[in-house]
Backbone bond lengths (Angstrom), bond angles and torsions (degrees), N, CA, C in turn:
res aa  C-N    CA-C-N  psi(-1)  N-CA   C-N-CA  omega(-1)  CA-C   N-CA-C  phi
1 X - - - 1.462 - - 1.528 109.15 -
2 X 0.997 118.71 117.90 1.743 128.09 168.75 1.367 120.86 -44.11
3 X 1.004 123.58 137.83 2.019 135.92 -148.12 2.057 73.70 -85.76
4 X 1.246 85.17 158.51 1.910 102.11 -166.86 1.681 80.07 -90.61
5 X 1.615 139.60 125.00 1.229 144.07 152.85 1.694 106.05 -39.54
6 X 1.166 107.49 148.58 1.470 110.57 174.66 1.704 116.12 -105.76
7 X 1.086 104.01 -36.96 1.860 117.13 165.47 1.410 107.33 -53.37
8 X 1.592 96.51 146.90 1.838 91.31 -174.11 1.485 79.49 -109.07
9 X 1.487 93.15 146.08 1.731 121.77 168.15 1.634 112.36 -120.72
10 X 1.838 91.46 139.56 1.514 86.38 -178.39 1.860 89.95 -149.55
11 X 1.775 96.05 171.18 1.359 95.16 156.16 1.782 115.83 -117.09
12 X 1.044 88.59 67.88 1.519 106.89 175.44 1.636 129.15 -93.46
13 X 1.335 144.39 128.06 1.094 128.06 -147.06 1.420 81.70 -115.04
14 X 1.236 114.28 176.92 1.608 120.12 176.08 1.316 95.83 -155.81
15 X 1.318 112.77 139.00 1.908 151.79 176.93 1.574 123.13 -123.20
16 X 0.927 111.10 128.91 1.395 120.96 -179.51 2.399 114.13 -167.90
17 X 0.762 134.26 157.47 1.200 125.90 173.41 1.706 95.06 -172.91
18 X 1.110 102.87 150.20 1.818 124.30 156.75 1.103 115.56 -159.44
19 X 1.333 107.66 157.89 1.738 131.72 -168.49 1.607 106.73 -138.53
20 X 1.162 127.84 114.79 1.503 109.77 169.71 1.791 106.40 -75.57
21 X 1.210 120.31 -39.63 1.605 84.96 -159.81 2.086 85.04 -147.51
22 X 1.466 100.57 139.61 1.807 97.95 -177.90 1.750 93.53 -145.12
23 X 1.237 120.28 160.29 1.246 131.02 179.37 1.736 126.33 -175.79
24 X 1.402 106.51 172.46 0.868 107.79 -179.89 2.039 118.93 -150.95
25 X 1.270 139.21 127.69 1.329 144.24 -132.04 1.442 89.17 -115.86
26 X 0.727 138.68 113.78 1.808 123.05 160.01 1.346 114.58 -98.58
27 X 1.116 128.73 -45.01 1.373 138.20 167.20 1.467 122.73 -136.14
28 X 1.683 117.14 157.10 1.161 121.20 5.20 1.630 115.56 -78.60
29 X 1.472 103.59 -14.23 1.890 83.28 177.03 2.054 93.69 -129.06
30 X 1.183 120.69 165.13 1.114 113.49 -177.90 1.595 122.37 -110.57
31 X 1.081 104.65 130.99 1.210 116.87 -163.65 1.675 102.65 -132.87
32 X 1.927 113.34 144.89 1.328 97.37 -178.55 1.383 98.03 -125.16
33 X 1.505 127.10 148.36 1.851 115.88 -167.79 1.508 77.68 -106.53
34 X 1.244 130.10 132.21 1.685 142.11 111.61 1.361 99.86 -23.66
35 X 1.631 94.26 146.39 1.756 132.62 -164.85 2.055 72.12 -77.70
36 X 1.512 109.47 119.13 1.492 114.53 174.21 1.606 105.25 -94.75
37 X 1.183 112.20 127.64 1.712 115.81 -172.05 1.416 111.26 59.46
38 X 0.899 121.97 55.28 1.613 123.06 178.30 1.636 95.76 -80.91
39 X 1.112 103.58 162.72 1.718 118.32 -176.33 1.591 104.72 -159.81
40 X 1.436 104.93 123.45 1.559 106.44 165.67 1.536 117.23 -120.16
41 X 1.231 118.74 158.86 1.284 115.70 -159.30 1.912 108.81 -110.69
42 X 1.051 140.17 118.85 1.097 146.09 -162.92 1.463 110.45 -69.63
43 X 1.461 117.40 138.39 1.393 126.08 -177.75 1.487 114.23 -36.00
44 X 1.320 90.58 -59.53 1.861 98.71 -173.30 1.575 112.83 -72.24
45 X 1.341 113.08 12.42 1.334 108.69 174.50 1.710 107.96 76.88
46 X 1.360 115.31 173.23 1.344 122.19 -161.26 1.576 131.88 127.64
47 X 1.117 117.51 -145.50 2.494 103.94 155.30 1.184 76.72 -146.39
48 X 1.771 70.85 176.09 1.508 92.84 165.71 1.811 97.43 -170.84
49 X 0.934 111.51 152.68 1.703 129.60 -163.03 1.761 130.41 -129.92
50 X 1.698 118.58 107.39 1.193 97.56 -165.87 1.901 97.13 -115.37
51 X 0.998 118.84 151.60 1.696 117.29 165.57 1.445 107.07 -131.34
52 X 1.378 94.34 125.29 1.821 104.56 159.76 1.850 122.19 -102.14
53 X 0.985 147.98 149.55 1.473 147.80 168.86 1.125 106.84 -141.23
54 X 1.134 118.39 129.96 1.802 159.09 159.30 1.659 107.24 67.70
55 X 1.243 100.62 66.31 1.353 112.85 166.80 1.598 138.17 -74.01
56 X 1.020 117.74 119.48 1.610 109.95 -163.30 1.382 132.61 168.39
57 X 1.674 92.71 120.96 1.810 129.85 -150.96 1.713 95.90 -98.95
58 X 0.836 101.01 50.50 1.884 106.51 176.89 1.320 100.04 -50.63
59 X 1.636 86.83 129.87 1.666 157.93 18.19 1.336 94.98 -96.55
60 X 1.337 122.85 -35.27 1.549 129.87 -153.26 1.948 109.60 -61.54
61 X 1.072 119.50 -44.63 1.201 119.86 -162.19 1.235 135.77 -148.38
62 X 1.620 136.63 71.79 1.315 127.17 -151.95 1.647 110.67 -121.69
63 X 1.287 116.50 150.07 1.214 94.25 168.49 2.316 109.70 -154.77
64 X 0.689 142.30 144.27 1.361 152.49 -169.06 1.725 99.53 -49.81
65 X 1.833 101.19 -62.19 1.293 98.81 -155.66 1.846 85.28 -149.58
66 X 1.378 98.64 163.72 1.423 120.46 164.65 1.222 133.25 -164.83
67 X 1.249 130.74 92.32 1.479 123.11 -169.78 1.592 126.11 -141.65
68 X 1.217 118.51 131.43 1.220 128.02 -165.64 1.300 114.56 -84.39
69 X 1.800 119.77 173.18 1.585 109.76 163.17 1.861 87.06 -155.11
70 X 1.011 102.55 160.51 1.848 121.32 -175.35 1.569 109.10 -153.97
71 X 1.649 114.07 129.01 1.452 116.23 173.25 1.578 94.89 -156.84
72 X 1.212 87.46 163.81 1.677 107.35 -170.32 1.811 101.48 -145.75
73 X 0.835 129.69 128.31 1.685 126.22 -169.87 1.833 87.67 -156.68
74 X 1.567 102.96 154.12 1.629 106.71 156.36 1.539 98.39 -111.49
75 X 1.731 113.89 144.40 0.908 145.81 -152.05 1.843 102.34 -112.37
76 X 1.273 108.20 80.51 1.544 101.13 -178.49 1.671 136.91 -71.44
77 X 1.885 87.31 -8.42 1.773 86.35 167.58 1.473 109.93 -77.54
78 X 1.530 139.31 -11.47 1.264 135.32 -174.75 1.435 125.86 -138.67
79 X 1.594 102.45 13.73 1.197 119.31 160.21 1.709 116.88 73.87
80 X 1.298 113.37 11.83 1.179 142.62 176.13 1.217 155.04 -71.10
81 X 1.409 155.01 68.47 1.134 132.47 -143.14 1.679 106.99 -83.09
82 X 1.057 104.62 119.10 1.804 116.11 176.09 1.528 115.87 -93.62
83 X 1.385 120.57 136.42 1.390 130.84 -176.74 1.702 110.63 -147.40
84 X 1.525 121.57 139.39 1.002 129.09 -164.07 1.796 105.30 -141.45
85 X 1.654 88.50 152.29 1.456 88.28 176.48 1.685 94.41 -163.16
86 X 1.639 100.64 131.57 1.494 101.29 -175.79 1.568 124.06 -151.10
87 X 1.317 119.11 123.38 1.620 107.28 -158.32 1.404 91.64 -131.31
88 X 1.582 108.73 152.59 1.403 136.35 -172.16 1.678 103.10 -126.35
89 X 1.591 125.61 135.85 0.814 129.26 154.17 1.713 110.93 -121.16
90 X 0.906 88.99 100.22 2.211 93.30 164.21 1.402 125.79 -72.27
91 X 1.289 132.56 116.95 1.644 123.09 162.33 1.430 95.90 80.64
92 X 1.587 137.31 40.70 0.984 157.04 122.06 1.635 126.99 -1.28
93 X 1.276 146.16 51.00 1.374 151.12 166.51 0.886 143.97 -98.72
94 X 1.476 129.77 96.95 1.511 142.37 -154.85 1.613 96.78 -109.78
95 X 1.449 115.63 116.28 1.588 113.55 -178.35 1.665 143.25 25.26
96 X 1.609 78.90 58.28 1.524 111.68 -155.68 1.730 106.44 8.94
97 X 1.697 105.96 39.76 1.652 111.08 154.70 1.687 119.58 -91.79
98 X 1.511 92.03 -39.00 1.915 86.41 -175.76 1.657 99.32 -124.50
99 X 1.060 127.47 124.90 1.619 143.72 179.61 1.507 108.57 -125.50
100 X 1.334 93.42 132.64 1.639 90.81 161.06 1.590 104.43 -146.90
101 X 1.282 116.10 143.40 1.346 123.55 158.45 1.487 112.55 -39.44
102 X 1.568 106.29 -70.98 1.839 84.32 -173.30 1.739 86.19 -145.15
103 X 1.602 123.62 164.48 1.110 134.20 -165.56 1.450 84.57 -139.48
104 X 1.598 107.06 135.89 2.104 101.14 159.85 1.652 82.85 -141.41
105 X 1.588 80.98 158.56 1.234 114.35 -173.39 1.582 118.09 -140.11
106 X 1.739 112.27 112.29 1.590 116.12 -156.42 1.408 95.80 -114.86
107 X 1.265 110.67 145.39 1.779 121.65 157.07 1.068 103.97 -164.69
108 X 1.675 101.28 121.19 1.624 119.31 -179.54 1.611 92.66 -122.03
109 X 2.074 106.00 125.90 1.314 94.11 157.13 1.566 113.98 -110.68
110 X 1.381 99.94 169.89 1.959 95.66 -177.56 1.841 96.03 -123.31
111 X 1.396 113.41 104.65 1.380 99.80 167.01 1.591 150.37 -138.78
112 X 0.911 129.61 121.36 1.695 140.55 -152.96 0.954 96.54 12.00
113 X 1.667 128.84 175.64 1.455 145.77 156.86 1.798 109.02 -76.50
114 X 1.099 89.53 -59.87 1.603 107.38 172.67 1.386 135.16 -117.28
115 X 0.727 137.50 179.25 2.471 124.33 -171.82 1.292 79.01 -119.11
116 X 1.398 110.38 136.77 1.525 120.27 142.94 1.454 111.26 -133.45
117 X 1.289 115.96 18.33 1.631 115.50 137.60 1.528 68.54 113.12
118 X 1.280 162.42 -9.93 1.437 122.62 -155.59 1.539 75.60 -130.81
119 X 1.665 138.72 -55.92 1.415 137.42 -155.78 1.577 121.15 -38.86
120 X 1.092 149.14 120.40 1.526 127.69 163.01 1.213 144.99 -92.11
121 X 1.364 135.16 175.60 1.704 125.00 171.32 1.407 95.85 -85.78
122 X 1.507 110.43 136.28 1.664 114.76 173.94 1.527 94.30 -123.87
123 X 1.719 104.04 143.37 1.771 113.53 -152.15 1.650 72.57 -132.59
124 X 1.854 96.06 151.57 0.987 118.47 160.13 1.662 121.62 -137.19
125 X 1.105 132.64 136.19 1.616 114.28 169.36 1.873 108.06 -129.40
126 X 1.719 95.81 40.65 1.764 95.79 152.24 1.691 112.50 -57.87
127 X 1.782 97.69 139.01 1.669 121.18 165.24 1.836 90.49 95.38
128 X 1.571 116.59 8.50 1.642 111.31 167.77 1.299 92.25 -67.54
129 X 1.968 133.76 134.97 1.084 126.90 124.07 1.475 111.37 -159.87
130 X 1.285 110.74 -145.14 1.696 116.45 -134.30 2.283 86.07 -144.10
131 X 1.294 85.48 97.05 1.840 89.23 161.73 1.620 110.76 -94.40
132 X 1.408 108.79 132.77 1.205 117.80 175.78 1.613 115.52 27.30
133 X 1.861 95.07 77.30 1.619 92.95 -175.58 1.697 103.30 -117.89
134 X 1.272 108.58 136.37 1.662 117.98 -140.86 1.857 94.44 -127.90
135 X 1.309 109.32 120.17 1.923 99.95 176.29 1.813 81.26 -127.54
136 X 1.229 71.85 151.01 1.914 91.00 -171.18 1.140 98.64 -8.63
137 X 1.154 82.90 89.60 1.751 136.19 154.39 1.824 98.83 47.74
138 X 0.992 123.49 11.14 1.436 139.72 -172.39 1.668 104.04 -74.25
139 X 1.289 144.05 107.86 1.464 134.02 165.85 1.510 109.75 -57.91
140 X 1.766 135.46 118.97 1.298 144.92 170.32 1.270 93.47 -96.05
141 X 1.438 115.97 101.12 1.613 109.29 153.13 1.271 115.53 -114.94
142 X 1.444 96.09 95.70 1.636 116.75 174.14 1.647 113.74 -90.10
143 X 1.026 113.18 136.78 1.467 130.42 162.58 2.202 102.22 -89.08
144 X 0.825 103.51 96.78 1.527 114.05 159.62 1.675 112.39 -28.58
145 X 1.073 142.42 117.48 1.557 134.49 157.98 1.343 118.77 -56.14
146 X 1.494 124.04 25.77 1.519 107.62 -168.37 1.507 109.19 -69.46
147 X 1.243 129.13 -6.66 1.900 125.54 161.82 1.790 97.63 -56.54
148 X 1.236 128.21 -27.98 1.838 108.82 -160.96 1.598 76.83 -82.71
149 X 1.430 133.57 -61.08 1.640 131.41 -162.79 1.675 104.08 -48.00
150 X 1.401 115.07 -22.90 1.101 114.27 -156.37 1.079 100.71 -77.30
151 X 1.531 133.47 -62.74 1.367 158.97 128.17 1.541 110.18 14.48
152 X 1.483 106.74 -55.66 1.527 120.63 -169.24 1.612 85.14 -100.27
153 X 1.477 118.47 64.45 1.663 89.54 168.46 1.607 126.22 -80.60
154 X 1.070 109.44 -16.05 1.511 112.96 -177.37 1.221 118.87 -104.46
155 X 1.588 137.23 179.84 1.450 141.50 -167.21 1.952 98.64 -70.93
156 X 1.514 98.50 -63.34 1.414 94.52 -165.27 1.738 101.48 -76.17
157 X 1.263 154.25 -20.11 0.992 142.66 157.65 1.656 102.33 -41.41
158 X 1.190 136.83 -71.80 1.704 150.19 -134.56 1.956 78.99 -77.81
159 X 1.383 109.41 -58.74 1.351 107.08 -158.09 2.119 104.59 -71.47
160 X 1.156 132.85 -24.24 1.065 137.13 -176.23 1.971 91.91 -74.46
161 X 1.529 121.73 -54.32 1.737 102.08 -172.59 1.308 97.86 -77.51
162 X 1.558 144.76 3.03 1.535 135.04 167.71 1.268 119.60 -73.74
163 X 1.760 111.20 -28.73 0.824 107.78 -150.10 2.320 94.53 -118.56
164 X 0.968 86.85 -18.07 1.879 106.33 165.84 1.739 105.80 -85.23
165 X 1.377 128.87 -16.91 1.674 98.90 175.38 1.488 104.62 96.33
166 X 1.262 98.55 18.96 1.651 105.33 175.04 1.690 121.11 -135.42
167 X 1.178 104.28 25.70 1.941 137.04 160.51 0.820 118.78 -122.46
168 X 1.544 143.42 24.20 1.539 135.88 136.48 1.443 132.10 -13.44
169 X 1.627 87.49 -62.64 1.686 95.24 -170.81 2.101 98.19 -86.39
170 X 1.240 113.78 21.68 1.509 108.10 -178.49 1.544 98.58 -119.81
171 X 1.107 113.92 -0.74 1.564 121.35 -179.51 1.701 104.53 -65.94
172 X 1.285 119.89 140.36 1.316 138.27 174.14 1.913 99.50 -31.34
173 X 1.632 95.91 -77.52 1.865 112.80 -170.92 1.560 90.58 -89.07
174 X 1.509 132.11 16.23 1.541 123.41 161.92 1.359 126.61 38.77
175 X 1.081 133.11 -175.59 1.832 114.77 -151.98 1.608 109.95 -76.77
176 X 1.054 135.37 116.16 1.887 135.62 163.62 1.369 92.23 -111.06
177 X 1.345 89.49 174.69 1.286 141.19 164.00 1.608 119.98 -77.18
178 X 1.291 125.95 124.92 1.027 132.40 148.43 1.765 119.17 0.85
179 X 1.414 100.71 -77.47 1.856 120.80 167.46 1.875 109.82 -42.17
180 X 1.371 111.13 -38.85 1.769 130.72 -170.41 1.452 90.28 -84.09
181 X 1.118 125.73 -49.57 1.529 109.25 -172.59 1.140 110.81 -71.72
182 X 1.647 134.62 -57.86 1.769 131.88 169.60 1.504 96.59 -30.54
183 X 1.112 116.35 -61.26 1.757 100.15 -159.46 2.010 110.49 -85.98
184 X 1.514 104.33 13.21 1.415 101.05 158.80 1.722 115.93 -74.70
185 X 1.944 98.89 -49.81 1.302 113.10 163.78 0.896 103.31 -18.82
186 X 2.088 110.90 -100.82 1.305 126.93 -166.49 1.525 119.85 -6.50
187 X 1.348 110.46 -68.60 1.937 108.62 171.70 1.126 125.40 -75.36
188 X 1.471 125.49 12.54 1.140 94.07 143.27 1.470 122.79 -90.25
189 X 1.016 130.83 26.07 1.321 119.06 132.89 1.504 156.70 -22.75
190 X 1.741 64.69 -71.11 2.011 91.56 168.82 1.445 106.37 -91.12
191 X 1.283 117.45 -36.03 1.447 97.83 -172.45 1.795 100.16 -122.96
192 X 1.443 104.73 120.11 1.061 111.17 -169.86 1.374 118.50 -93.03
193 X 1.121 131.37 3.23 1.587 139.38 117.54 1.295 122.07 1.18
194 X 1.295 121.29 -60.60 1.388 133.97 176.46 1.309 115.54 -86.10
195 X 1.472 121.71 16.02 1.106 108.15 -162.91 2.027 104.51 -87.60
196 X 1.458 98.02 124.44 1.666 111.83 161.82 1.914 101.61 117.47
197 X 1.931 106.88 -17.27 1.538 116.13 168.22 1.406 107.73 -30.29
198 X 1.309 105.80 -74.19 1.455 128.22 -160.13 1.429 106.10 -33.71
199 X 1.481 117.64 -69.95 1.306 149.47 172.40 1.300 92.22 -21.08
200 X 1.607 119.79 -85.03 1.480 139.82 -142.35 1.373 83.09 -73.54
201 X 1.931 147.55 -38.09 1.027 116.63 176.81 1.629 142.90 -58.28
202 X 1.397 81.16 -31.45 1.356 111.55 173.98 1.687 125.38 -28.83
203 X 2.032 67.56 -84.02 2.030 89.34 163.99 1.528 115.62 -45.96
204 X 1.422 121.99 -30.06 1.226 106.06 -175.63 1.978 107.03 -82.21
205 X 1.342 115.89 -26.87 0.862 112.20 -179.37 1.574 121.06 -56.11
206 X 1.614 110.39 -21.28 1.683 112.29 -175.02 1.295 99.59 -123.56
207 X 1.698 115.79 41.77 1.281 121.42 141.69 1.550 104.88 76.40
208 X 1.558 120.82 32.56 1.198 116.09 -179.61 1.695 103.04 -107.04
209 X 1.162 114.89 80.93 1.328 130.32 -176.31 1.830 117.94 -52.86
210 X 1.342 104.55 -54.08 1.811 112.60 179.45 1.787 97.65 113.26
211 X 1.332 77.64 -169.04 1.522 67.63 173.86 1.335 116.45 -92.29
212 X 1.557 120.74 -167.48 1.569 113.48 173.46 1.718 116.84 -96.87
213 X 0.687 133.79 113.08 2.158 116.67 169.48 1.474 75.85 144.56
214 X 1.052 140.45 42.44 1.302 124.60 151.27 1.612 130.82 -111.53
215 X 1.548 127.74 -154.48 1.154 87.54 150.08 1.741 123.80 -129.53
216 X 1.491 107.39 -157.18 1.857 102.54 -143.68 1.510 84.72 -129.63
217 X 1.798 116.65 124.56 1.111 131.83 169.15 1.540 110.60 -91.48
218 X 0.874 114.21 108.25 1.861 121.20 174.68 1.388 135.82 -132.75
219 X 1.112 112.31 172.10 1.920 98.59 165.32 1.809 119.67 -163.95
220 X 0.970 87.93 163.56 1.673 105.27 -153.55 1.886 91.46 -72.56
221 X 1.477 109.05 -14.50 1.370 102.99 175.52 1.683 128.44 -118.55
222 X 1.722 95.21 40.02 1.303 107.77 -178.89 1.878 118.85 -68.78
223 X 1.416 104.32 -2.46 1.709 92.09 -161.06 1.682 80.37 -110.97
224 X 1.520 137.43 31.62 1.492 125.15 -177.95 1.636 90.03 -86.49
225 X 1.664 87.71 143.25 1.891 98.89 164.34 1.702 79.69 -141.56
226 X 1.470 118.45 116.67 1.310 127.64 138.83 1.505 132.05 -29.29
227 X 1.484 105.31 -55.90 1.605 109.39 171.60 1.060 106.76 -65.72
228 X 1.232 140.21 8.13 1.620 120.91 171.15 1.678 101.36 -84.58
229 X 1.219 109.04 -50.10 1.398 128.76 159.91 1.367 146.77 -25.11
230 X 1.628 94.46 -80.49 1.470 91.40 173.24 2.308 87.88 -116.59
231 X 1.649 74.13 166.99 1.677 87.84 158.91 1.156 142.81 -135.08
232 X 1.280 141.49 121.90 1.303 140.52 -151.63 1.547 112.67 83.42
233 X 1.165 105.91 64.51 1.995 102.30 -176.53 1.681 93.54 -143.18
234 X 1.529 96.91 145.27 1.439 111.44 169.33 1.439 122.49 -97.34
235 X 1.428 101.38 16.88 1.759 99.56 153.92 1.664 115.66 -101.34
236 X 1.842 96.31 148.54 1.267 106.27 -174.20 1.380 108.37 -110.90
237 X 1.176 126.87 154.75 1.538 128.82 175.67 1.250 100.10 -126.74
238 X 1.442 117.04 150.17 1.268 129.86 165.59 1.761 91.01 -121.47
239 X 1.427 124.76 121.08 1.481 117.08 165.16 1.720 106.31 50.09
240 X 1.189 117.99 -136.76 1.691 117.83 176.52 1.339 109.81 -96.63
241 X 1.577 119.31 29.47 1.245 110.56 170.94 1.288 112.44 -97.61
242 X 1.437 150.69 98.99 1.229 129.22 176.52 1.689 134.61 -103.24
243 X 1.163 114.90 112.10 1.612 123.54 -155.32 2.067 87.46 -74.98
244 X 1.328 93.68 137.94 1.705 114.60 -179.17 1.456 96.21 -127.76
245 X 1.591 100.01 111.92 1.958 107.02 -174.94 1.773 98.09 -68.07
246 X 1.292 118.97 129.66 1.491 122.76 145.73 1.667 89.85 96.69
247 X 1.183 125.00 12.86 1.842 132.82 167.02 0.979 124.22 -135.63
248 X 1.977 129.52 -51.25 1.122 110.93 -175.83 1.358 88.03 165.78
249 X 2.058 104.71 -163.33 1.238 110.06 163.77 1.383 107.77 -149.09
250 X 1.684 110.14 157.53 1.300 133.41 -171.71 1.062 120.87 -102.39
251 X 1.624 109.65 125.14 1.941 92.32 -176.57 1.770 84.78 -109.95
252 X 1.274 121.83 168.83 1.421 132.84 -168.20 1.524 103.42 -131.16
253 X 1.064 133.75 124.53 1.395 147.42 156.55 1.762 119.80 47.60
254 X 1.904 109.86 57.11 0.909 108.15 -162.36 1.653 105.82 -91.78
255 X 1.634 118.09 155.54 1.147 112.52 167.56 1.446 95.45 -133.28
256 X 1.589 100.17 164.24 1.379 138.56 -174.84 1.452 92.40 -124.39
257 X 1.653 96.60 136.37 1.682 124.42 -163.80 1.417 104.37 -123.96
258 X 1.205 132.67 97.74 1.310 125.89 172.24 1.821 105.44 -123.90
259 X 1.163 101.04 -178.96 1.423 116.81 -167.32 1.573 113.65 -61.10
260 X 1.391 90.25 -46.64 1.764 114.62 -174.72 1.184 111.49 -109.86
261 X 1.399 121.77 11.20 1.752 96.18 174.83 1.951 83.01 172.59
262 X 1.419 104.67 147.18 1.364 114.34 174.03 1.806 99.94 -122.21
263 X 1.883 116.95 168.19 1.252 109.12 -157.72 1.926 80.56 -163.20
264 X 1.283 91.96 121.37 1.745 100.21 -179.99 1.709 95.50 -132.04
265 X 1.859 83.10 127.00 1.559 80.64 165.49 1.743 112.74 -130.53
266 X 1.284 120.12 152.57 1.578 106.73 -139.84 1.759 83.70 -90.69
267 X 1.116 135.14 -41.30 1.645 127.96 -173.58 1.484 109.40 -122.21
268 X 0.942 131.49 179.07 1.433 146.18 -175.23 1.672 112.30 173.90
269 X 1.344 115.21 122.54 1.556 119.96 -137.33 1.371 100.62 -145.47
270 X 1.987 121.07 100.43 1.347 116.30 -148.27 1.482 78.30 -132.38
271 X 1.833 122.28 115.27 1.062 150.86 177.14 1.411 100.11 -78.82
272 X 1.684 135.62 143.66 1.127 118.86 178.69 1.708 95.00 -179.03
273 X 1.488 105.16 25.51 1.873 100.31 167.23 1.260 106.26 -123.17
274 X 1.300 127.83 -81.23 1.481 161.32 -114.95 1.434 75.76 -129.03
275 X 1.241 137.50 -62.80 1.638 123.14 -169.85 1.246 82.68 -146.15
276 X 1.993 102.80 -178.11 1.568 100.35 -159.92 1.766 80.63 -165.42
277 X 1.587 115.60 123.81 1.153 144.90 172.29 1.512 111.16 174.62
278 X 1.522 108.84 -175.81 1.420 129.36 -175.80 1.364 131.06 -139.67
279 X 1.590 123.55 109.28 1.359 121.74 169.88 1.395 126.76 -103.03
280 X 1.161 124.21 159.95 1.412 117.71 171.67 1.406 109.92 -158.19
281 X 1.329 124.04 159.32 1.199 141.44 -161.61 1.411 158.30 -141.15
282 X 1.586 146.80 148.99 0.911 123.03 162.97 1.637 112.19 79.98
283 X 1.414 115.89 -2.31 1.197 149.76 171.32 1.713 113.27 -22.34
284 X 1.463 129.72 87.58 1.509 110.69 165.44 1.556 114.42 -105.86
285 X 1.231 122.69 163.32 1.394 128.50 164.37 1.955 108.47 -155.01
286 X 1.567 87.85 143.84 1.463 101.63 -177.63 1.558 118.26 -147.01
287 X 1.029 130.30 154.03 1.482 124.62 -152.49 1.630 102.76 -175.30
288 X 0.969 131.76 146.35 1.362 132.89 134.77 1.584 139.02 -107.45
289 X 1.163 124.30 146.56 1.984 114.40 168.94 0.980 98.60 -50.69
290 X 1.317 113.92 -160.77 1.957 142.69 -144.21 1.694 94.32 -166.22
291 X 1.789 105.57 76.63 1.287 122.93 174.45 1.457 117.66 -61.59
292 X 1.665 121.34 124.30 1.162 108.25 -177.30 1.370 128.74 -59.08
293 X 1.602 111.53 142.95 1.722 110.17 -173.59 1.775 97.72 -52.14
């Protein structure tokens, strides 16, 4: 009789990737930034580790430090396949409008040993947040919602409160008013960034959901109201979107919800007065295959 192997074998694929910081300049001169510290994570599982230091596309884009990490291992006290992906940006400054000391970015997935068609990947991105993160010159001290993701760890959990009236505050432009949505419209006018938000809030406002099995645009900074915050400022937020008059707009800690893999990126930075390009950041994603039973 053949000695029982001690290594666990599977046909399990493993996913994971991060990028701290990627972009693109259109004007006034054009310039394109490479994904800085990007890290991808190998099928068969394993790490892997990228570091960048003192990066910087003056005025447009600077930052101290950036560095990623990615692993995928099976977990034999819980029968689990575990995968990680996690990026740091330090000393963070995008047109000395949005700065932050340091940005992290978490995604842990946990998933079956084997598929038997019903089990799922459950994602988490507790310890995502935002140190001293500053938009014209404004202090954002946001607390991240990663307890609602936490809650919603799996596909059909996230998609059952999206689709029941209990993801409001996880919505991209997060809960308004009727009156808040017309005047989301309105700018996109001027800022064409937003252009088609308004619309899609809309529809959600009169309950035109889509279908279900698709996937789910959201963010961990849907319950921000600025005016609670600061007072007397001419920036507006809708949820983690925040419109900056005469620069641009900010989306804050959005994730993408799919079946097989979720993808949070902590900023996204859409220039559109004074100069006109796009950065984004701090970027994780994690996922697993669908190992045969």
């Amino acid at each position: 009789m053949p000695k029982a192997c001690p290594c666990h074998h599977s046909q399990y694929f493993y996913h994971a990737s991060a990028y701290g910081l990627a972009g693109e300049i259109e004007r006034p001169v054009q310039q394109s930034v490479p994904a800085q510290a990007a890290c991808a994570l190998a099928s068969g599982g394993g790490r892997g580790t990228q570091r960048v230091e003192k990066f910087c596309l003056s005025p447009f884009i600077c930052f101290d430090a950036a560095y990623t990490e990615v692993g995928g291992s099976f977990d034999e006290c819980h029968n689990k396949h575990t995968t990680y992906a996690h990026s740091v940006i330090e000393g963070l400054n995008i047109a000395n409008v949005v700065t932050a000391d340091r940005v992290v970015s978490r995604m842990v997935t946990y998933s079956p040993e084997t598929g038997d068609g019903e089990s799922e990947h459950s994602y988490d991105i507790t310890g995502s947040h935002f140190v001293n993160l500053r938009i014209a010159g404004h202090l954002v001290d946001i607390k991240l919602s990663t307890h609602r993701f936490h809650a919603h760890d799996t596909y059909s959990k996230f998609e059952k409160a999206y689709h029941g009236d209990q993801a409001d505050d996880l919505l991209p432009w997060g809960s308004q008013s009727e009156k808040q949505l017309t005047e989301l419209e309105k700018l996109e006018e001027q800022y064409h960034a937003l252009s088609g938000i308004g619309k899609r809030a809309k529809l959600w406002k009169k309950h035109s959901r889509g279908p279900k099995g698709g996937i789910y645009w959201c963010s961990a900074a849907g319950h921000l109201n600025l005016r609670q915050n600061i007072d007397d400022t001419e920036l507006q937020n809708f949820g983690g979107i925040i419109v900056i008059p005469k620069f641009g707009v900010v989306r804050i800690a959005q994730v993408l919800v799919h079946k097989d893999y979720r993808r949070l990126t902590m900023f996204h930075v859409q220039m559109c007065s004074g100069s006109a390009g796009s950065t984004d950041g701090a970027g994780t994603s994690s996922g697993g295959g669908r190992p045969y039973p």
